[in-house]
C-alpha atoms as an extended CHARMM CRD file, in Angstrom:
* protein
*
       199  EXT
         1         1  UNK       CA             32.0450000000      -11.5610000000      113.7620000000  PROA      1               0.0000000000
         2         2  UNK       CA             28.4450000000      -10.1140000000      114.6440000000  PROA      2               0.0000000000
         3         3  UNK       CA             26.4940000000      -12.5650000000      117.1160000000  PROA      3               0.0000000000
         4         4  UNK       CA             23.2630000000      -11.6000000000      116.2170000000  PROA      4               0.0000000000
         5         5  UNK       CA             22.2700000000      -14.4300000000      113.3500000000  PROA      5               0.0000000000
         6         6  UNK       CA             23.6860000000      -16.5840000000      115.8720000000  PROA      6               0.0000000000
         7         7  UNK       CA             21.2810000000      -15.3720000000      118.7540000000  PROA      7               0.0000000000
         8         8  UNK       CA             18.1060000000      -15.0310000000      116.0920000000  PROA      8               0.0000000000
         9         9  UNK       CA             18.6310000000      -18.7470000000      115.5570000000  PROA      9               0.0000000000
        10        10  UNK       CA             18.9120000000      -20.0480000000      119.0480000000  PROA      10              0.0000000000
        11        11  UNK       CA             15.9560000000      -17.7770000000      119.7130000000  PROA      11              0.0000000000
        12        12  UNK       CA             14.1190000000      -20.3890000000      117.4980000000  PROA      12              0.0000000000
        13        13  UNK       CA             15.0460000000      -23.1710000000      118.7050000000  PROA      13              0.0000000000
        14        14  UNK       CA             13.9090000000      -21.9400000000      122.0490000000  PROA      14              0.0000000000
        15        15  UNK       CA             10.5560000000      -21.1640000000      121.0130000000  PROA      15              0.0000000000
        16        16  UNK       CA             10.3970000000      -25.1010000000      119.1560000000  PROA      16              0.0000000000
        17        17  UNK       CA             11.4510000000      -26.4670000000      122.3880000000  PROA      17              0.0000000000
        18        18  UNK       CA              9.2480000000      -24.2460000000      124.5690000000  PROA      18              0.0000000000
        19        19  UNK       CA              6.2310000000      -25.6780000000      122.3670000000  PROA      19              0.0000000000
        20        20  UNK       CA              7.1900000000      -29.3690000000      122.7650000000  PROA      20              0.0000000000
        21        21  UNK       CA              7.5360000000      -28.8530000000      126.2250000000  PROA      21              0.0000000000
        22        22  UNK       CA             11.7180000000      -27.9900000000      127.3790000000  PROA      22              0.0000000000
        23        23  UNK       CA             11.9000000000      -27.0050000000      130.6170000000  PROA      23              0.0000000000
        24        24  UNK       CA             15.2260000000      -26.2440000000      130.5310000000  PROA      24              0.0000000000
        25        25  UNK       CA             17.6770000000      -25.9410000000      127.0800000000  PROA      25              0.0000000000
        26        26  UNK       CA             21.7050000000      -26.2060000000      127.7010000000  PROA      26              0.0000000000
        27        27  UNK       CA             24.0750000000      -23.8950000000      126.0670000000  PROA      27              0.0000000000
        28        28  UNK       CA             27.6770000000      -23.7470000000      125.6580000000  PROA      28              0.0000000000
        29        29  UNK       CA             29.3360000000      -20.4730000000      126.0870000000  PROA      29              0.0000000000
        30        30  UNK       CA             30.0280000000      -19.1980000000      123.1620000000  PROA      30              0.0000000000
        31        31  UNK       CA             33.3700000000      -17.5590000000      121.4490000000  PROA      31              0.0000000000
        32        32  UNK       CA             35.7710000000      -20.5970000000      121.3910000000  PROA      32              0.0000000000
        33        33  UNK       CA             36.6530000000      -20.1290000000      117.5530000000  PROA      33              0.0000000000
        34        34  UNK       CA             37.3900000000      -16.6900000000      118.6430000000  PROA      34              0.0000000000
        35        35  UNK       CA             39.1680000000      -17.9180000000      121.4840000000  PROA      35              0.0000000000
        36        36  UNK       CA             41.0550000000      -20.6240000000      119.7100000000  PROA      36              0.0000000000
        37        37  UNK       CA             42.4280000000      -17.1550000000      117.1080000000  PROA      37              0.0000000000
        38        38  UNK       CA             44.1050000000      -15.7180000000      119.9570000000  PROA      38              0.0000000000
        39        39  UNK       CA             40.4260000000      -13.6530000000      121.6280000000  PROA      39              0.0000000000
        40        40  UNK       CA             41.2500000000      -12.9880000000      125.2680000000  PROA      40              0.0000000000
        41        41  UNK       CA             38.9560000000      -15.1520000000      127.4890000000  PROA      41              0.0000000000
        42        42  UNK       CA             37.7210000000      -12.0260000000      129.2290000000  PROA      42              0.0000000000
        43        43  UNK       CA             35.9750000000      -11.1080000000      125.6650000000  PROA      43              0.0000000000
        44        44  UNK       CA             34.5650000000      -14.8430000000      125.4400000000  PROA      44              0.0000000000
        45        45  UNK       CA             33.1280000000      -14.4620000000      128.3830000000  PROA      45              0.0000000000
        46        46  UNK       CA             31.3810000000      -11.0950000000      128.0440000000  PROA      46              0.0000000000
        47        47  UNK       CA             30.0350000000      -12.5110000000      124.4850000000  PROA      47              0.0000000000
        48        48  UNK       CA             28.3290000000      -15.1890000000      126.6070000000  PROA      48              0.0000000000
        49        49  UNK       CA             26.8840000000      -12.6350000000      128.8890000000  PROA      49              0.0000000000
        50        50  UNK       CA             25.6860000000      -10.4170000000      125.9870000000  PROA      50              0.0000000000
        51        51  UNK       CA             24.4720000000      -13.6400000000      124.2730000000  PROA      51              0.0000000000
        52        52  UNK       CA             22.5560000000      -15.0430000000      127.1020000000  PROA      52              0.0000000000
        53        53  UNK       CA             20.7710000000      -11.1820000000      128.4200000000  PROA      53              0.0000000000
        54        54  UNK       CA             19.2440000000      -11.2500000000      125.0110000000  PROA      54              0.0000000000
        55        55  UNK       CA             18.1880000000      -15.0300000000      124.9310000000  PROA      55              0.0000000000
        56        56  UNK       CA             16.7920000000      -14.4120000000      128.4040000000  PROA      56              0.0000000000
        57        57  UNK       CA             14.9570000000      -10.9450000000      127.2090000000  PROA      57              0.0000000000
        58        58  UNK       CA             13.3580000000      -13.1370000000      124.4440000000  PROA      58              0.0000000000
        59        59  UNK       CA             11.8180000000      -16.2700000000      126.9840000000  PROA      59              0.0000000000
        60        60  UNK       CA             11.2890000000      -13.7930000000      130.3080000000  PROA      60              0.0000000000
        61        61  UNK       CA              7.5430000000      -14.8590000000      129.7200000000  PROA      61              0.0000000000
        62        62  UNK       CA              7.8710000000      -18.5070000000      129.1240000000  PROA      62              0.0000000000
        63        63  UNK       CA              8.2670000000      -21.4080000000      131.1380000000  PROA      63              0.0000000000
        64        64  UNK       CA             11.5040000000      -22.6900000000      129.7800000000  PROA      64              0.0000000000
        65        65  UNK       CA             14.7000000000      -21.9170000000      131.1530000000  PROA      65              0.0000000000
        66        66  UNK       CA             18.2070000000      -21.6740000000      129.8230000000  PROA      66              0.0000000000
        67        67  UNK       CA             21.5870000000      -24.0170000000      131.4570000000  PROA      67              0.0000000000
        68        68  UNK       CA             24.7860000000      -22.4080000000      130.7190000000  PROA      68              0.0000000000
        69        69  UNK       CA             27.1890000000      -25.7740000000      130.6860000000  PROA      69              0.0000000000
        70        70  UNK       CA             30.7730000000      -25.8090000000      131.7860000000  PROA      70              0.0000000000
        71        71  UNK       CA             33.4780000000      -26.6330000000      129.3800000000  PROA      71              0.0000000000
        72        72  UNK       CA             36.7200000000      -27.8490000000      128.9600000000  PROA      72              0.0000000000
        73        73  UNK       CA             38.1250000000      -24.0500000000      127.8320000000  PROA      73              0.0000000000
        74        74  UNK       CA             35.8770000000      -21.5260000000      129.8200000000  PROA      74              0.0000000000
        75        75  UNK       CA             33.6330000000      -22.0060000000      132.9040000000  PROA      75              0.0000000000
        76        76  UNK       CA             35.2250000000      -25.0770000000      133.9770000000  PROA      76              0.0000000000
        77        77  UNK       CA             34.1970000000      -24.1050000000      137.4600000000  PROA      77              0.0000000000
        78        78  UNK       CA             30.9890000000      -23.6710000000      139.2740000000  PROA      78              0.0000000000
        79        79  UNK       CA             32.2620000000      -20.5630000000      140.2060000000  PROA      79              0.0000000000
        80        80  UNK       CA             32.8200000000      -19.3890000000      136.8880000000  PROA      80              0.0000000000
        81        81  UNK       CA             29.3280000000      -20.3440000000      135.8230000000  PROA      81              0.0000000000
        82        82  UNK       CA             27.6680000000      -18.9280000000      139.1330000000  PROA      82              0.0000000000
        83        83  UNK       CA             29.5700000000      -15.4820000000      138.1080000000  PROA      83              0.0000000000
        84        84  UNK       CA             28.1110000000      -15.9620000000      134.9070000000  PROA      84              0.0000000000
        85        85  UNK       CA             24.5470000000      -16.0000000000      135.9340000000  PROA      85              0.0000000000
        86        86  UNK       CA             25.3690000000      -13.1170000000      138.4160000000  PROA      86              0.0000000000
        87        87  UNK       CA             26.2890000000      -11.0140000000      135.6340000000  PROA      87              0.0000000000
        88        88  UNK       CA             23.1310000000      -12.1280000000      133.3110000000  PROA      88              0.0000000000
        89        89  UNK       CA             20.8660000000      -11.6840000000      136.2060000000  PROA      89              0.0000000000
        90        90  UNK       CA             17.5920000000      -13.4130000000      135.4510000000  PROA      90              0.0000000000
        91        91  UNK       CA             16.1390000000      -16.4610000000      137.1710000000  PROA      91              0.0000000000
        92        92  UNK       CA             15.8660000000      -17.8260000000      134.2340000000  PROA      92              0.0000000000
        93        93  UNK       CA             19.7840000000      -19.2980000000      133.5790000000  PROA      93              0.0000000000
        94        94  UNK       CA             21.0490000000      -21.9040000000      135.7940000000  PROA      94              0.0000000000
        95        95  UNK       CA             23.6320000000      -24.2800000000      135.3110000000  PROA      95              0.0000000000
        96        96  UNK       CA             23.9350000000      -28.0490000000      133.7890000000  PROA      96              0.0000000000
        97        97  UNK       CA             26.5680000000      -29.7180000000      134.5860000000  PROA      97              0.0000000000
        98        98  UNK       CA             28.5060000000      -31.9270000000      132.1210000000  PROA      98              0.0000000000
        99        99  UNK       CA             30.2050000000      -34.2670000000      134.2310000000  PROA      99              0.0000000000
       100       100  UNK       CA             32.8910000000      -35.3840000000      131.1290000000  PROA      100             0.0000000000
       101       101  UNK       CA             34.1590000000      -31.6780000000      130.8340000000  PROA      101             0.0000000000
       102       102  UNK       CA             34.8490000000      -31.5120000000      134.2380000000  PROA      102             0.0000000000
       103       103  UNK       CA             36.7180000000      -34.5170000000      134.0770000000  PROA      103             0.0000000000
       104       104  UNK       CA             38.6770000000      -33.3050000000      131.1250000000  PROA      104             0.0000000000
       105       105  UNK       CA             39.4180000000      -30.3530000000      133.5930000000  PROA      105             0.0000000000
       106       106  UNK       CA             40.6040000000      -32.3680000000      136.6850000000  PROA      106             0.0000000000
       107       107  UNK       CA             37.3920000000      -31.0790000000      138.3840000000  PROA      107             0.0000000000
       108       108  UNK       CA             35.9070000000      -32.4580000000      141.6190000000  PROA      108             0.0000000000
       109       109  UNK       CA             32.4590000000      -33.2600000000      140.8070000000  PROA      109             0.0000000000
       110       110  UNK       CA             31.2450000000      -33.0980000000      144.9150000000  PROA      110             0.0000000000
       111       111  UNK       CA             32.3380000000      -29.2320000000      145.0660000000  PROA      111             0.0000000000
       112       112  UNK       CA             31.0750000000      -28.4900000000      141.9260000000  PROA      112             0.0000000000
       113       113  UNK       CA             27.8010000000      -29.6270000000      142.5420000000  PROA      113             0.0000000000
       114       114  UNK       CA             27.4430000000      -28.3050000000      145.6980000000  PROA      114             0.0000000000
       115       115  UNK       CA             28.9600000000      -25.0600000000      145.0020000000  PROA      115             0.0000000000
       116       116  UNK       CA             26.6200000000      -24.9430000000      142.3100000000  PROA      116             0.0000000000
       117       117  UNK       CA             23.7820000000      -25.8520000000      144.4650000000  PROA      117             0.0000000000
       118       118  UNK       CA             20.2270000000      -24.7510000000      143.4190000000  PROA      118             0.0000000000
       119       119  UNK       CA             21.3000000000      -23.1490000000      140.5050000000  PROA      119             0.0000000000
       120       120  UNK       CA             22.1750000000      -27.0510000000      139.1180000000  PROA      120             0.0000000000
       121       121  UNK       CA             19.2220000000      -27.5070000000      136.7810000000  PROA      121             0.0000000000
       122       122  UNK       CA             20.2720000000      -30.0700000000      134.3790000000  PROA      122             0.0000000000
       123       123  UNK       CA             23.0630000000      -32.8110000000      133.9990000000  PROA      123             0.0000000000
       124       124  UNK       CA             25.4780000000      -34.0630000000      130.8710000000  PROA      124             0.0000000000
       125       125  UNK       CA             26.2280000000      -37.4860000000      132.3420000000  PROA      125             0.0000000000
       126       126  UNK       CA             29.1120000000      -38.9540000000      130.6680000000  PROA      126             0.0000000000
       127       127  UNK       CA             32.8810000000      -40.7480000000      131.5960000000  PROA      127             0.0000000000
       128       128  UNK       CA             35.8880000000      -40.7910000000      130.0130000000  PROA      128             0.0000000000
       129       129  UNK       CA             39.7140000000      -41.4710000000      130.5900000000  PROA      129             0.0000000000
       130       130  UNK       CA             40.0330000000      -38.1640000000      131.5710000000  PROA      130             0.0000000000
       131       131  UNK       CA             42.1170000000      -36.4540000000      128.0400000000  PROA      131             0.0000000000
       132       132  UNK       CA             38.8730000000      -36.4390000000      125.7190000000  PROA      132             0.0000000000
       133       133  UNK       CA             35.4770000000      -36.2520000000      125.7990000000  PROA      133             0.0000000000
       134       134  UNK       CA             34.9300000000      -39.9920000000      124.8770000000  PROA      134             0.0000000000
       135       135  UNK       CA             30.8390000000      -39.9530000000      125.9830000000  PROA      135             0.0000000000
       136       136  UNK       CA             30.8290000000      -43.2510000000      127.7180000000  PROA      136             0.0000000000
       137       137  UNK       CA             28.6050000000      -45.3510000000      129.8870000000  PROA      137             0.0000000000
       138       138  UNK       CA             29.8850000000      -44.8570000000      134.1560000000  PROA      138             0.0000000000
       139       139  UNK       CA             30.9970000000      -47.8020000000      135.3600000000  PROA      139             0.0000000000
       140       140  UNK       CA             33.4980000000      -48.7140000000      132.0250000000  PROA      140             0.0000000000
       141       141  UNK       CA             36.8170000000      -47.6630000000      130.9690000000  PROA      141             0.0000000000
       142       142  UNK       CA             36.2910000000      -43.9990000000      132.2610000000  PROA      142             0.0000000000
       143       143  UNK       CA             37.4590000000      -42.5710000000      135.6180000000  PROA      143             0.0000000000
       144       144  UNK       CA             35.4480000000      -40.3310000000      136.7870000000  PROA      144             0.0000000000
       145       145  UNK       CA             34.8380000000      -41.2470000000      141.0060000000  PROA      145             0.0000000000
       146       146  UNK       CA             30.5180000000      -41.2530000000      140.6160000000  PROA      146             0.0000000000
       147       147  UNK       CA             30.3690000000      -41.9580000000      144.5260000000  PROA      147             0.0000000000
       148       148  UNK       CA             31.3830000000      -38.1930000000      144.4260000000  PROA      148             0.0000000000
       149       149  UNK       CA             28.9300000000      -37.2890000000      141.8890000000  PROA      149             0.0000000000
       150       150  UNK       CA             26.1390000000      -39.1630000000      143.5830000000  PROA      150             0.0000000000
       151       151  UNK       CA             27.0920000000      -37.8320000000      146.8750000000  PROA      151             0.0000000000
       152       152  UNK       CA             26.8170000000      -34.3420000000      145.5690000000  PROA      152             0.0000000000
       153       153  UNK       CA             23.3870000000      -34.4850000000      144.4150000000  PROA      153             0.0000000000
       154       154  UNK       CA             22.4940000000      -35.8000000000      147.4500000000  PROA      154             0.0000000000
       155       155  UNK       CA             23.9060000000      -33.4340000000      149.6370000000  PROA      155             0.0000000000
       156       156  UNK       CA             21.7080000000      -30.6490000000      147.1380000000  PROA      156             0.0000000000
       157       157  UNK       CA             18.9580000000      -32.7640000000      147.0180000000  PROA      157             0.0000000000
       158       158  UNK       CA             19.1640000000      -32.4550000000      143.2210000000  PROA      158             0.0000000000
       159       159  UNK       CA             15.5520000000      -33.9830000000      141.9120000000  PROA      159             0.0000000000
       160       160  UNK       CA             15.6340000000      -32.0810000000      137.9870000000  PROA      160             0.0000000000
       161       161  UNK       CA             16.4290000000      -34.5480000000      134.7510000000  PROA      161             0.0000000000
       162       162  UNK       CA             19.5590000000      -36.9290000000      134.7470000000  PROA      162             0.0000000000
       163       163  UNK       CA             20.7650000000      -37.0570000000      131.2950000000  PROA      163             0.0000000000
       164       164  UNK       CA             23.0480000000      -39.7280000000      129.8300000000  PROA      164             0.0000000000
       165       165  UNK       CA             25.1010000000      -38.1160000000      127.1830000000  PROA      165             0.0000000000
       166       166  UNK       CA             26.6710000000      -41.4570000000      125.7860000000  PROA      166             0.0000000000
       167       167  UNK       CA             27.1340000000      -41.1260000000      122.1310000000  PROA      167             0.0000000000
       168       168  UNK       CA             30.1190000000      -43.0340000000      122.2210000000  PROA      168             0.0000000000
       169       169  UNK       CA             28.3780000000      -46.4640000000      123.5000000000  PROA      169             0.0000000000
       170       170  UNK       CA             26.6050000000      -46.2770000000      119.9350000000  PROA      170             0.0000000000
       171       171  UNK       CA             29.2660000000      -48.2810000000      117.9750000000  PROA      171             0.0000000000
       172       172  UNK       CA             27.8640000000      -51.7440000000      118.2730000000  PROA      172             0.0000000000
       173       173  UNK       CA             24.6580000000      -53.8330000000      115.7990000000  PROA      173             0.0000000000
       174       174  UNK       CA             21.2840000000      -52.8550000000      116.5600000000  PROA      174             0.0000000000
       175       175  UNK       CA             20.8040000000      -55.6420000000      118.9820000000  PROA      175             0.0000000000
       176       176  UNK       CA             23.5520000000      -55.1140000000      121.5280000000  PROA      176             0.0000000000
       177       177  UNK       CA             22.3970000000      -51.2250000000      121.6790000000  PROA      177             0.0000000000
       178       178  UNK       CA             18.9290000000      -53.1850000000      122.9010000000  PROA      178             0.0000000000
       179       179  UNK       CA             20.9250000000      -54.6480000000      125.0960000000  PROA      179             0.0000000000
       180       180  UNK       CA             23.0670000000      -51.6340000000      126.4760000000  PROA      180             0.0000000000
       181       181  UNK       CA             19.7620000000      -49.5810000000      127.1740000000  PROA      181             0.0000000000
       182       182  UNK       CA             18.8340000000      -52.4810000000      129.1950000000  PROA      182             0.0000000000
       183       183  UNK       CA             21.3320000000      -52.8600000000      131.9770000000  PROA      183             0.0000000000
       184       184  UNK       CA             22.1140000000      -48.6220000000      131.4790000000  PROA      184             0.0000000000
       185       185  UNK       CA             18.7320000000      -48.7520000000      132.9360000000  PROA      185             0.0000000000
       186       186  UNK       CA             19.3120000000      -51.0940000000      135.6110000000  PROA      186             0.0000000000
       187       187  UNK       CA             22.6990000000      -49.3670000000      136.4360000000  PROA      187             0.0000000000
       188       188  UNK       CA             21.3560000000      -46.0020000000      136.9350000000  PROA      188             0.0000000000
       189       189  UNK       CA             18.3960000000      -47.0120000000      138.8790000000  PROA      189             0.0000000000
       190       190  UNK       CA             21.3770000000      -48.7000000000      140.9360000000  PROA      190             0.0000000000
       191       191  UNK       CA             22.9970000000      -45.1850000000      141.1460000000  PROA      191             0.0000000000
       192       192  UNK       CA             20.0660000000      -43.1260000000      141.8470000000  PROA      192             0.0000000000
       193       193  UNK       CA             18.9090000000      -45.3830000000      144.8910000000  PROA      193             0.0000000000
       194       194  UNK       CA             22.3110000000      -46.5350000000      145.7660000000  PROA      194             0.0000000000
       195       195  UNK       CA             25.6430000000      -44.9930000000      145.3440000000  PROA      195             0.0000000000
       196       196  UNK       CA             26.9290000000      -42.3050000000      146.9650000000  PROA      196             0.0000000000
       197       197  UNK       CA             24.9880000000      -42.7220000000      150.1570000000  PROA      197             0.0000000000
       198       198  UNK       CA             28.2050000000      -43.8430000000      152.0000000000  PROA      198             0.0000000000
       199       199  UNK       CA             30.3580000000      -40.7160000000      150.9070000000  PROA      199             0.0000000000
């Protein structure tokens, strides 16, 4: 399965968002229909390396960036994704953090993100019951601990974008969406000024 096509087309989309403005695009490793066919995660891993020293080649003289995410399948640890970048070896990849998939992974979101440290660029914030990546508002059915997560940026003094990923909160009329957006304002002005300052 050649990569290239593949890597031509993400190169465009990271000239589009370079020209609206992206300061930093997230990417999942790739390979995990390989994987899933019996590919040894060594080779997915190497095809994300390859992938990402050509994507980086292609935006060395732009202003946008490129987060590698962690999954539930491969770089499930900031470890993982800090070898990662070691390998690709540009400034230019860092790491977002997807707070469901590490979840789904039994991750602690406190060492992750301070493992991770300045190399945390961008976040995928998201809860779920800890089995599937349900997308849901914190603070609801999920169980992820976010005194951990808050804590954690803290400690980093993490100040790039926090991203709600929360696709699964869109089931409801047009009205109680309004609503939603509303007090998922209020609640993560709560979390950004309040919790996790008594971890």
């Amino acid at each position: 399965d050649d990569p290239q096509p593949k890597i031509d087309i993400l190169k465009r989309w990271l000239d589009l968002y370079e020209g609206v403005g992206v300061r930093q695009a997230v990417l999942h490793p790739g390979g995990r229909e390989l994987y899933l066919q019996g590919m040894d995660l060594s080779q997915a891993f190497g095809q994300t390396v390859a992938a990402l020293q050509h994507l980086t080649e292609h935006i060395q003289d732009m202003a946008i960036g490129i987060c590698v995410e962690n999954m539930d399948w491969i770089a499930r640890t900031a470890a993982e994704l800090l070898q990662i970048i070691d390998e690709v070896s540009s400034p230019k990849v860092g790491i977002c953090l997807d707070t469901g998939h590490l979840h789904m992974v039994a991750g602690d979101p406190y060492q992750f993100i301070t493992e991770a440290g300045s190399q945390l660029r961008a976040l995928h914030i998201a809860d779920n019951e800890g089995s599937r990546d349900q997308h849901m508002m914190p603070y609801g059915r999920g169980t992820i601990d976010w005194s951990r997560v808050m804590a954690g940026l803290r400690e980093i003094d993490y100040c790039g974008a926090f991203n709600l990923e929360i696709p699964g909160e869109t089931q409801a009329p047009f009205f109680v969406r309004e609503q939603k957006l509303d007090c998922y304002h209020r609640i993560v002005c709560w979390m950004l000024i309040e919790e996790g300052q008594n971890h």
